[in-house]
N, C-alpha and C positions, 0 to 999 in steps of 0.2 A: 355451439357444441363442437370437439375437437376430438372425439374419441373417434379413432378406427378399426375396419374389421378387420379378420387375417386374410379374407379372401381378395384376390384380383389376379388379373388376367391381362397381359400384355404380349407383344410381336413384334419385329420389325426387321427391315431385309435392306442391305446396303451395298455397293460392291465396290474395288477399288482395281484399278488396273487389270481388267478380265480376272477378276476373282469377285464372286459373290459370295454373301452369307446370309444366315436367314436366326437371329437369337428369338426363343421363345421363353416366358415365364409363367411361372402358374404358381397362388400362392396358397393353402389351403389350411384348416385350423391347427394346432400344434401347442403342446406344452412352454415346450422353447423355440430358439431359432434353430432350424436344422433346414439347411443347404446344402440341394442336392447336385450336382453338376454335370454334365455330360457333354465331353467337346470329341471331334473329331482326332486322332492322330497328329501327331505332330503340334497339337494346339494344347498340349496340358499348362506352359507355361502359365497361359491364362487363369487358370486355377484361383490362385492367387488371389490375383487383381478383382476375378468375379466373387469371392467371399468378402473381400473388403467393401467391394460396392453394396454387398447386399446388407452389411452390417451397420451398415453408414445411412441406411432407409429404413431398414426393418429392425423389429424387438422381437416377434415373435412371429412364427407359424413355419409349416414348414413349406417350404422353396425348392421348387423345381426348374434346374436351369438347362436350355441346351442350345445347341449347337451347331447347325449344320451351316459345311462349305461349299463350295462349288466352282472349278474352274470352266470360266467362260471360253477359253483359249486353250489350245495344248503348249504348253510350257516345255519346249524339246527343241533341241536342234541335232545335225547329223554332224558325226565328229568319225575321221579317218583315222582308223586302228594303224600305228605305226608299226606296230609290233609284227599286226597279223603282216601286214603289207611286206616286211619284210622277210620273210617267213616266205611270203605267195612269189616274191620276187626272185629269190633265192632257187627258191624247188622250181619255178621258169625256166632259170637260166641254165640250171643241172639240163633240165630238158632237152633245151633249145644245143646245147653243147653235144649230148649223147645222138640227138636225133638233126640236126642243124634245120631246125626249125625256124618262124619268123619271129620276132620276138613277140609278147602277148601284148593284145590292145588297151587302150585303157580303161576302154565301157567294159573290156570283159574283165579286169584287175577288179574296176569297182562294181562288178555282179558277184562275186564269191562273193559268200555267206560271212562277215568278220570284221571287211576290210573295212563297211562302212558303217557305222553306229549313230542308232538314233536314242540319243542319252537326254534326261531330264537336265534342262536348262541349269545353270548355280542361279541363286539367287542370293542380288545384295544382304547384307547384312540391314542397310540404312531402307532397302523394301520392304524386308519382313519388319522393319519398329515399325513402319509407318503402316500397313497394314495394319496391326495388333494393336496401335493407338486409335484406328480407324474404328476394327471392333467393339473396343472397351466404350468409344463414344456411341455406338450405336446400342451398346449393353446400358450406358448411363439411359438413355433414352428409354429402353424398354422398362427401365427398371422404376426411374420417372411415373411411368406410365402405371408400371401395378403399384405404385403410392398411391397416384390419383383415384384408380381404381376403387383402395381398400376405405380412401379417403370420404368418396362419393356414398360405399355403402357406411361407412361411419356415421354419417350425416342420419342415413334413413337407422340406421339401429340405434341413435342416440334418441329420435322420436321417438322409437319403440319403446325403449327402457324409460323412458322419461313417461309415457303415458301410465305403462306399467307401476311406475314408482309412485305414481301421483295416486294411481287403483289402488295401490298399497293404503296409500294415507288417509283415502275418502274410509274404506275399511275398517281402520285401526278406527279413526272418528267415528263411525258409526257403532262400536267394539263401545269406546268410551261413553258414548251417550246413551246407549241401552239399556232402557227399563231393567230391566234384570239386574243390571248396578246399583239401583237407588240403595238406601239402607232400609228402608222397609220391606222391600223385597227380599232383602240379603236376612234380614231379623227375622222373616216369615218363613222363610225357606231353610234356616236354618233352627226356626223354631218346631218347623215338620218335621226336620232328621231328628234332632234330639228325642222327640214324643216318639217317635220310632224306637230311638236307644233304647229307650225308660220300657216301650212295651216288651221288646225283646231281651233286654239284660237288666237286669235291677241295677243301681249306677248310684256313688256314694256319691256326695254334693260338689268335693273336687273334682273325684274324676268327669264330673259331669261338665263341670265348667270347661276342662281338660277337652275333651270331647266335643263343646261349642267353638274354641278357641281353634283348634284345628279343623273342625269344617268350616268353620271364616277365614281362616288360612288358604285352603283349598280354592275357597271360591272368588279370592282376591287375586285379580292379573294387573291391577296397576302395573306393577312394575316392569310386567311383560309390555304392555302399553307403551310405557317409559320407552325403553329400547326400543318396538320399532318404532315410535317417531324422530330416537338419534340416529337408528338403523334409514329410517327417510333423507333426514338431514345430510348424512353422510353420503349417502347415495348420490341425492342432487352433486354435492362438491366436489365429486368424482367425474362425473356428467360433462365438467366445465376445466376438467384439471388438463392441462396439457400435455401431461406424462401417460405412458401407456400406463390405462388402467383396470385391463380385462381380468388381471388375476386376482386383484383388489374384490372388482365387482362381485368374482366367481366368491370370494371368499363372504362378503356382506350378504350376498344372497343364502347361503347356508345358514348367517346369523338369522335372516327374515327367517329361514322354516324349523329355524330351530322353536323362536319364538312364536309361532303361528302353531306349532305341533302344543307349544306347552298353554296357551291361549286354550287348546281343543280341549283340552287333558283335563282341563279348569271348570269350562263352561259345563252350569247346571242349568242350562236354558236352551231351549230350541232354536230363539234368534242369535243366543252367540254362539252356539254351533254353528248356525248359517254363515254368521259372518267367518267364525275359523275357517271355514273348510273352504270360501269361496277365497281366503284370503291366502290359504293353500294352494289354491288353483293357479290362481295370480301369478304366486312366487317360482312356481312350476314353472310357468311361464318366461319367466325372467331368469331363470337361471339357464335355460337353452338360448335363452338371446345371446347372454353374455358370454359363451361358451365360444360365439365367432368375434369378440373383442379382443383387439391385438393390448 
């Protein structure tokens, strides 16, 4: 079995030169693909590169991605304000000239508030690629990871549907072999409506036939039969198909209750009610499976 869910759940936390990060995903049911992203400042660039990863794994559900940084180290160094310094040197020496003062120290130049600045490091241009090449492999990873995820519950919902599927067909076989089908049954039961007709409407010899011909109409579901055992058929070849096939299924599942409604609509018998309506339950059931098929 190859089919997968939309659900899965993956983490992973890497760091590279006193900088850590931490990427989370979470993948959950959805129409189509829709990725959501969430990165820290300064890290939109990535944007990008994380829609393409995710499209390169995923068909559908919707995708939660995010992002936190974290520096290990403070990334700063002290840088001497030439400007202010000159400025502080200047308005000294006025001083020192009006008052003949000593000239000013140096610990005391670099204590005013100016002179000395604690400024955020530059950073290479060739540190931040390889940082954000670092990321994106720890994003491949996570991302990896909610395949495997959606892959493992795939495995268990393909048992599901498949059991399900097979409920369907024991069903439908039990639907076809049902006394209530024989033609004696069908000849008697429709020999009881007619004597009904005739009590309550007086009925000319055509319209009468008119009258048995469409309640043998009514009470024939072959052909509903027919379908769901292609409606089975197709199922199984979906089961085993390697393309996403969640919306395939969502869609074959409708054809089962369409079929299973018109099966009920049919039956003039207790047993094949029983079987319609538990084969309604069934399909009930298969259409919420299929619902988390990517």
């Amino acid at each position: 079995m190859t089919l997968k869910s939309m659900t899965g759940f993956a983490r992973a936390d890497d760091s590279l030169e006193g900088i850590s990060w931490h990427w989370e995903a979470r993948t959950v049911n959805g129409r189509g693909l829709d990725v959501r992203i969430r990165v820290p400042g300064g890290y939109e660039a990535l944007e990008g590169k994380v829609r393409e990863a995710c499209a390169s794994r995923l068909v559908r559900g919707n995708c939660a991605i995010s992002l936190n940084v974290k520096r290990e180290t403070a990334l700063s160094e002290v840088k001497l304000n030439q400007q202010v310094l000159t400025q502080v040197l200047a308005a000294a020496e006025a001083v020192r000239a009006r008052t003949n003062a000593a000239p000013p120290a140096v610990e005391g130049l670099l204590a005013i508030k100016g002179v000395l600045e604690v400024v955020e490091a530059s950073e290479s241009e060739a540190a931040a690629e390889a940082r954000a090449a670092a990321m994106l492999r720890s994003l491949n990873a996570v991302l990896d990871g909610v395949a495997e995820a959606r892959s493992q519950e795939g495995a268990r919902l393909a048992r599901v549907v498949g059991e399900q599927v097979a409920r369907i067909e024991a069903l439908t076989r039990a639907a076809q072999a049902s006394p209530a089908r024989s033609v004696e049954t069908i000849k008697a039961r429709i020999k009881e409506q007619v004597a009904r007709l005739l009590d309550a409407v007086p009925l000319d010899e055509a319209r009468l036939y008119q009258e048995a011909a469409l309640l043998a109409q009514r009470s024939d579901i072959e052909e509903e039969l027919a379908r769901l055992f292609a409606h089975v058929a197709a199922a199984r070849d979906l089961l085993v198909s390697p393309e996403a096939v969640g919306r395939k299924l969502d869609f074959l599942s409708q054809e089962f209750n369409r079929e299973a409604n018109t099966l009920c609509s049919k039956a003039n018998d207790p047993e094949l009610t029983r079987i319609g309506l538990e084969l309604k339950a069934v399909i009930d059931q298969l259409r919420e499976q299929v619902q988390n098929i990517e």
